[in-house]
C-alpha positions in Angstrom: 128.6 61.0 29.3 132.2 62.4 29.2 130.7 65.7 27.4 128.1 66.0 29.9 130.8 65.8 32.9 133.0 68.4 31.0 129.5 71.2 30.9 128.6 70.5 34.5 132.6 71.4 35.3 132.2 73.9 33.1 128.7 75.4 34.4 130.1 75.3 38.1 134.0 77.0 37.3 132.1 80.1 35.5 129.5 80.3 39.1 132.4 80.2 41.5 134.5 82.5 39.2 131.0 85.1 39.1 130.2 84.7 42.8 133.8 85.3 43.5 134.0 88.4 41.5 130.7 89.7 43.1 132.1 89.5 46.7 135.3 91.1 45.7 132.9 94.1 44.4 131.2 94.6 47.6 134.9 94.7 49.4 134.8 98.3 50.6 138.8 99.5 51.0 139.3 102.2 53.7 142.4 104.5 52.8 144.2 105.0 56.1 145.2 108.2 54.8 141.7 109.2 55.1 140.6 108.1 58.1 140.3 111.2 61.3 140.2 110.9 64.7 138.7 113.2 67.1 140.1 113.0 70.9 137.5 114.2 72.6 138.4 115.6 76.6 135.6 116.0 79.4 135.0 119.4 80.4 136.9 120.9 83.0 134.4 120.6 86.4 133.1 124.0 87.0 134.8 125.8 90.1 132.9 126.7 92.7 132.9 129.2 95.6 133.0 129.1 99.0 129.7 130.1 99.5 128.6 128.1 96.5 130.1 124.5 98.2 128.3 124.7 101.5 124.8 126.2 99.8 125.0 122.6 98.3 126.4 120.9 101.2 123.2 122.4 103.1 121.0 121.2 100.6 122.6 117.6 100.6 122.0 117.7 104.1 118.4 118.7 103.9 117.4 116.2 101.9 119.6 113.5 103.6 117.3 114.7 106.6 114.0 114.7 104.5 114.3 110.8 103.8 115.3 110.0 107.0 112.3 111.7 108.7 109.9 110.3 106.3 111.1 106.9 107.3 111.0 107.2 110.6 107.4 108.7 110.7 106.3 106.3 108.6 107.4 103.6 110.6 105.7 105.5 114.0 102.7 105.7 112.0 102.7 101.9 110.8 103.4 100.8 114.5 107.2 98.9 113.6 109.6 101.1 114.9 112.7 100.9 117.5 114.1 104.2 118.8 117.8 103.5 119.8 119.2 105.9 122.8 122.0 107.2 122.9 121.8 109.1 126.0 119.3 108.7 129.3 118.0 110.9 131.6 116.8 109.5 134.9 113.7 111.2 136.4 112.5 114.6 135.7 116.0 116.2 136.3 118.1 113.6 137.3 121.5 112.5 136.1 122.0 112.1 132.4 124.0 108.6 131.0 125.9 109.6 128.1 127.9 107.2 126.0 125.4 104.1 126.8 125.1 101.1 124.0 121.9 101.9 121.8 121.7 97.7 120.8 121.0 97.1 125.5 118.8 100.9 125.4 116.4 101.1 123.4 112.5 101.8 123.1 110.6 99.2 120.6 107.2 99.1 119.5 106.2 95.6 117.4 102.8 96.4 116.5 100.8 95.2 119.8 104.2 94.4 121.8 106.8 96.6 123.0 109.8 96.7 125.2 112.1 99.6 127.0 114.8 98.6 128.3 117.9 100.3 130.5 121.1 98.6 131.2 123.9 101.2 131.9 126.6 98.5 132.7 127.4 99.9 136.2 128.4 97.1 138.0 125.6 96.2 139.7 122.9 93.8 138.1 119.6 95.8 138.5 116.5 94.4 137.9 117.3 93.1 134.3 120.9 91.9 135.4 122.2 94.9 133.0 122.7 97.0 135.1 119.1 98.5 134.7 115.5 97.9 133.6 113.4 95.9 131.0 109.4 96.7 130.7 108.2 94.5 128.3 104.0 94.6 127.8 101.8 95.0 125.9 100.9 98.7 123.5 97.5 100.1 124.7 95.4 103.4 123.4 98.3 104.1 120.7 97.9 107.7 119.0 99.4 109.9 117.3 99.7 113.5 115.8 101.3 116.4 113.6 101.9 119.7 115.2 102.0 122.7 113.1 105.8 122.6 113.3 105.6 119.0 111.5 106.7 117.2 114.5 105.5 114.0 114.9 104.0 113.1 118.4 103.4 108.9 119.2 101.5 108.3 122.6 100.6 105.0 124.2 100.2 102.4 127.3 103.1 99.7 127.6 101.4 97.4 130.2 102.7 94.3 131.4 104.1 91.9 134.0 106.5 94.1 135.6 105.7 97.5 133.8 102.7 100.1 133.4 103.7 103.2 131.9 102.5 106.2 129.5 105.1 106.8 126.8 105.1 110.1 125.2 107.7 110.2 121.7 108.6 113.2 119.7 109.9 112.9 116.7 111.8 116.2 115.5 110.8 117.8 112.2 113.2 116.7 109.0 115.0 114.4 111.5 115.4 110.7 112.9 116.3 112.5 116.0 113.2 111.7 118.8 112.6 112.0 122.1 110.9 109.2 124.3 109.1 110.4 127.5 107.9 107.5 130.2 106.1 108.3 133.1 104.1 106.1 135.6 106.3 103.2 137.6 109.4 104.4 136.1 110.5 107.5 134.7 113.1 108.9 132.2 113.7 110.2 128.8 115.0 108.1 126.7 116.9 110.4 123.3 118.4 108.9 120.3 117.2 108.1 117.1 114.1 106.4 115.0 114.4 103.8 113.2 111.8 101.7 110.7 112.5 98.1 112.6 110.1 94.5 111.9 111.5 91.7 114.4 111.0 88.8 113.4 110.0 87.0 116.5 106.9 89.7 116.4 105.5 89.2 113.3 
């Protein structure tokens, strides 16, 4: 039994001392000596001109314009839209109200609902107690078109309680910028910009 014990001992020492010497083979030593580093430096940005800084300034611009007009018509053409003002003009050449508040003037079009409203702050309450005026109805015989210039043109009936008016929006080639014409009970034109909005109390 002893003898048997001492092989087994035996057996297992020579595998540990094998296995040992195996790993110690596959050990790969680096020699710091010959190890080489590289620093590697970005380039230095390229210098541009004058000329050559607003060429892509422009083009910046451009297609900052390009989005913005292709969200914008797409929300005229989808029917959720607000245009926020950000200037007034009363009648056909009346007196122009710069420097109003775009969230109390504003033109918005919910699908079959829209609202204009006017409140210039002046003092006096007005009709909406803003100062101003608030149609709200309901959109009728909605159209709208692309002129050779690639203007956009939305046209439609906002008739309600207290309003019945034509509305006549231009939206500006490459631009958010638009133009909001009313006629009929009450008119102005309404200029700011277009904006893709969905209220929630409309959907």
């Amino acid at each position: 039994m002893k003898k048997v014990l001492f092989l087994l001992c035996a057996i297992t020492g020579i595998t540990l001392v094998a296995t040992a010497q195996d790993v110690k083979d596959d050990v790969i030593d680096i020699e710091t000596n010959d190890v080489q580093l590289e620093v590697i430096t970005p380039a230095e940005p390229v210098k541009e001109s004058k000329k050559e800084i607003k060429e892509r300034e422009k083009r910046l611009r451009e297609l900052t314009d390009d989005v913005a007009f292709a969200k914008a018509s797409n929300s005229l053409r989808r029917g959720y839209f607000v245009l926020l003002a950000e200037n007034i003009q009363i009648g056909r050449m009346g007196y122009r109200h710069y420097g109003i508040n775009s969230n109390s003037n504003f033109v918005l079009v919910q699908d079959e609902d829209g609202i204009i409203q006017c409140a210039f702050n002046t003092g006096r309450p007005g009709a909406n107690g803003l100062g101003g005026w608030t149609g709200r109805g309901s959109v009728r015989n909605k159209s709208i078109k692309y002129d050779k210039n690639g203007d956009v043109h939305l046209q439609y009936q906002l008739v309600g309680g207290n309003v019945n008016v034509d509305v006549f929006i231009t939206l500006y080639h490459n631009s958010e910028y638009a133009m909001a014409h009313v006629t009929g009970g009450a008119e102005m034109t309404i200029y700011g910009r277009i904006l893709p909005y969905r209220d929630k109390d409309h959907r």
